[in-house]
BASENU-531397 format. One record per residue (C-alpha): residue number from 1; residue in three letters; chain; x, y, z. Coordinates in nm, 3 decimals, always signed. Last residue first. Layout:
BEGIN
+------+------+------+---------+---------+---------+
: voza : zado : nufi :       u :       v :       w :
+------+------+------+---------+---------+---------+
:  NUM :  ALA :    A :       X :       Y :       Z :
...
+------+------+------+---------+---------+---------+
//
This chain:
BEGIN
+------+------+------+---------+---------+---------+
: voza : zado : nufi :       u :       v :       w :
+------+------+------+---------+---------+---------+
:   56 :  UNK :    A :  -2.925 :  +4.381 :  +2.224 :
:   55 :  UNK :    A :  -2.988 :  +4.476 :  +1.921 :
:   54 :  UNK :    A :  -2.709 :  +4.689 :  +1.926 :
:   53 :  UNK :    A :  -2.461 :  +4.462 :  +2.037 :
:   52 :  UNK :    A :  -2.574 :  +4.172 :  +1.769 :
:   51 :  UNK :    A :  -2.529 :  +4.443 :  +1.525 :
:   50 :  UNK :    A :  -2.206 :  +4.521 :  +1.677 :
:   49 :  UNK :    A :  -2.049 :  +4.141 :  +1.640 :
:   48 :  UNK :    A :  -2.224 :  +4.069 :  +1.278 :
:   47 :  UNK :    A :  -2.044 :  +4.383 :  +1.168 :
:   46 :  UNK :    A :  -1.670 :  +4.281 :  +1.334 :
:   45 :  UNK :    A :  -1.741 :  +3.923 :  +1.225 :
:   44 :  UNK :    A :  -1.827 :  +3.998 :  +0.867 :
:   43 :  UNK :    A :  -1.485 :  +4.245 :  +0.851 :
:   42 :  UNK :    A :  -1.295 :  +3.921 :  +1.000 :
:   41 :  UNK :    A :  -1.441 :  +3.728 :  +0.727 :
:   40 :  UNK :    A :  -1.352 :  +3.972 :  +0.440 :
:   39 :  UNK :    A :  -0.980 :  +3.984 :  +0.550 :
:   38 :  UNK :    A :  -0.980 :  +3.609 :  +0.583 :
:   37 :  UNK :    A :  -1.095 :  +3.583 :  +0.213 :
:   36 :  UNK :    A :  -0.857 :  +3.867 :  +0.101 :
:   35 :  UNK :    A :  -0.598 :  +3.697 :  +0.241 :
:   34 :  UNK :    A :  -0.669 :  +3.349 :  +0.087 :
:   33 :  UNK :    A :  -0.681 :  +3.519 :  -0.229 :
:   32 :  UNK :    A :  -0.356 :  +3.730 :  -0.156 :
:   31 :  UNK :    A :  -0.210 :  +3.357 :  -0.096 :
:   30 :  UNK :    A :  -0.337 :  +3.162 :  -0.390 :
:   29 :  UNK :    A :  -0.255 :  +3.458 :  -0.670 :
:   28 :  UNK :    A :  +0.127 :  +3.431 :  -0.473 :
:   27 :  UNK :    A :  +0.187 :  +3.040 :  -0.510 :
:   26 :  UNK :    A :  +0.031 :  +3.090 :  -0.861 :
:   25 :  UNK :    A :  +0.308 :  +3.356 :  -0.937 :
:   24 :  UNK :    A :  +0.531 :  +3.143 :  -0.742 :
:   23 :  UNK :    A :  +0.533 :  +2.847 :  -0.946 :
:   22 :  UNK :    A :  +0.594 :  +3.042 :  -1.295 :
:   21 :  UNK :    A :  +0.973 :  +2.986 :  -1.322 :
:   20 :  UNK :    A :  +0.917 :  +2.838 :  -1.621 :
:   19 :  UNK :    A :  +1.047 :  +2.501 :  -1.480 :
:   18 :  UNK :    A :  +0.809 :  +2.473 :  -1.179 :
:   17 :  UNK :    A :  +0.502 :  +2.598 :  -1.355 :
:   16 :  UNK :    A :  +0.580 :  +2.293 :  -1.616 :
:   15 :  UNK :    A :  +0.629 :  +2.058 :  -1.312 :
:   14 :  UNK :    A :  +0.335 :  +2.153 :  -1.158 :
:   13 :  UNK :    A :  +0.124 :  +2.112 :  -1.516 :
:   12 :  UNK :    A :  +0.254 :  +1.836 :  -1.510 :
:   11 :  UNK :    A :  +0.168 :  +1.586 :  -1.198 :
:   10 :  UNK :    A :  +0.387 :  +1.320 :  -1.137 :
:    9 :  UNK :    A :  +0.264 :  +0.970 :  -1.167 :
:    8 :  UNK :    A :  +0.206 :  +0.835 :  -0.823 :
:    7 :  UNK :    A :  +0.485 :  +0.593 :  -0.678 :
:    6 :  UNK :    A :  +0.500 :  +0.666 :  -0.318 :
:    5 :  UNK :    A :  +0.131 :  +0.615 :  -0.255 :
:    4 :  UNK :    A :  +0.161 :  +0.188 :  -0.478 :
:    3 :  UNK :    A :  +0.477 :  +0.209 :  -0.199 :
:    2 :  UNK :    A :  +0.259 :  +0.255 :  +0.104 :
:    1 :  UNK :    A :  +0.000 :  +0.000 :  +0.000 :
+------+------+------+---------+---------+---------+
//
């Protein structure tokens, strides 16, 4: 079982990103996505938080 894991057919398109130099473009697109997502959640939070204060 462990060694049908550790012989998976490498992926491609990684390896293509990885040659051109490319890989941290899409490393960088991922991570100011993820930020903006956790930026937009903690905004959400703040808003839900004082309208549950002023309802209250």
């Amino acid at each position: 079982m462990i060694r049908f894991l550790q012989q998976a057919p490498p992926v491609e398109m990684a390896d293509a990103l990885r040659a051109n130099g490319k890989i941290g473009v899409v490393v960088a697109i991922v991570a100011i996505i993820l930020a903006g997502l956790f930026a937009y959640l903690s905004w959400l939070d703040v808003r839900l938080r004082k309208a549950e204060n002023s309802a209250k």
